[in-house]
N, C-alpha and C positions, 0 to 999 in steps of 0.2 A: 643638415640638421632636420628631423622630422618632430612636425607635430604630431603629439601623442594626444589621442581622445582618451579620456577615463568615463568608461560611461558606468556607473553603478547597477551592479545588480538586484532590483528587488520586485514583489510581487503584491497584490493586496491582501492573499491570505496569510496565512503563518503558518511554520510544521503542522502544527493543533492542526489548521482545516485541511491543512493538503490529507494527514493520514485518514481523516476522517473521511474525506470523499474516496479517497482510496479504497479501503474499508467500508462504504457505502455500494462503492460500484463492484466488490468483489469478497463479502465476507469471510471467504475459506481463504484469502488471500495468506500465503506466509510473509512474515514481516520481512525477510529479505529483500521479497519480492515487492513491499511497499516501501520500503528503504531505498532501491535500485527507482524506483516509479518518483520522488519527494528529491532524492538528492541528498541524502542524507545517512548515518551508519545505522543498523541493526539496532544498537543502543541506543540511539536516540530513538525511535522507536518506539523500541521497548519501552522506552521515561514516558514517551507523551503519551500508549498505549494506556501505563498506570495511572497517569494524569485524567484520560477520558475515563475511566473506569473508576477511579476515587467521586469524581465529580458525577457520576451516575448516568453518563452519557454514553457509554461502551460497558455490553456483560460479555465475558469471555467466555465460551461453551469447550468443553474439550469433549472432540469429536473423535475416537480411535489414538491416534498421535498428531492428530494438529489441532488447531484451536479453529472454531465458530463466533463469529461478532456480529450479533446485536445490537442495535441501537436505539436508545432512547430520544427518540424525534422531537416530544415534546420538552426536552428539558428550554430553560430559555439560556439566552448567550448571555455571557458572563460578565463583560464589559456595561459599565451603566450608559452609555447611548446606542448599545443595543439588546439590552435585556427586554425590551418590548418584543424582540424576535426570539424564535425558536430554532432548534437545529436542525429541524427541518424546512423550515424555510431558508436557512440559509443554502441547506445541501438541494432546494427548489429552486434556487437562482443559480448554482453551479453544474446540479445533472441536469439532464433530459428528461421529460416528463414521465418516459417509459422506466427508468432508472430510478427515479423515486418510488414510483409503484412498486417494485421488487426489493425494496430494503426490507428484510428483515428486521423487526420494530421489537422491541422488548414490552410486552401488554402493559 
């Protein structure tokens, strides 16, 4: 007889921040390729893609045939014990200081 460990998988951000850093560190990024990066399908995505972008936190540029993302750094986080923070602060405590500097910011 073996014991079986269950150990749960979870993380402290949610889809929401994974795409988002994702899309911070690579804005010409195609969604497959942030889909394959999150753990997650193409559709889903795409939902939380229109998610950021309804909430004013991602504008979507189309550049030739692929899409450019901007972001809006100042919006504040949505959750009330952390609306005192910003989306850039949170994506300050998850990149590299060089990596913040190079977001493309929507003025």
């Amino acid at each position: 007889m073996t014991i079986e460990t269950h150990v749960r998988h979870w993380t402290f951000l949610s889809n929401h921040g994974h795409v988002l850093v994702c899309l911070a560190l690579d804005p010409d990024s195609r969604l497959r390729d942030v889909a394959a990066s999150v753990g997650i399908t193409e559709r889903a995505v795409q939902k939380i893609v229109d998610d950021l972008e309804e909430a004013g936190i991602v504008t979507r540029e189309r550049s030739g045939r692929r899409n450019r993302y901007r972001l809006n750094v100042n919006v504040p986080l949505r959750h009330p014990l952390e609306a005192h923070r910003t989306v850039g602060s949170l994506l300050g405590m998850v990149l590299d200081r060089n990596a913040v500097k190079r977001i493309p910011s929507v003025s």
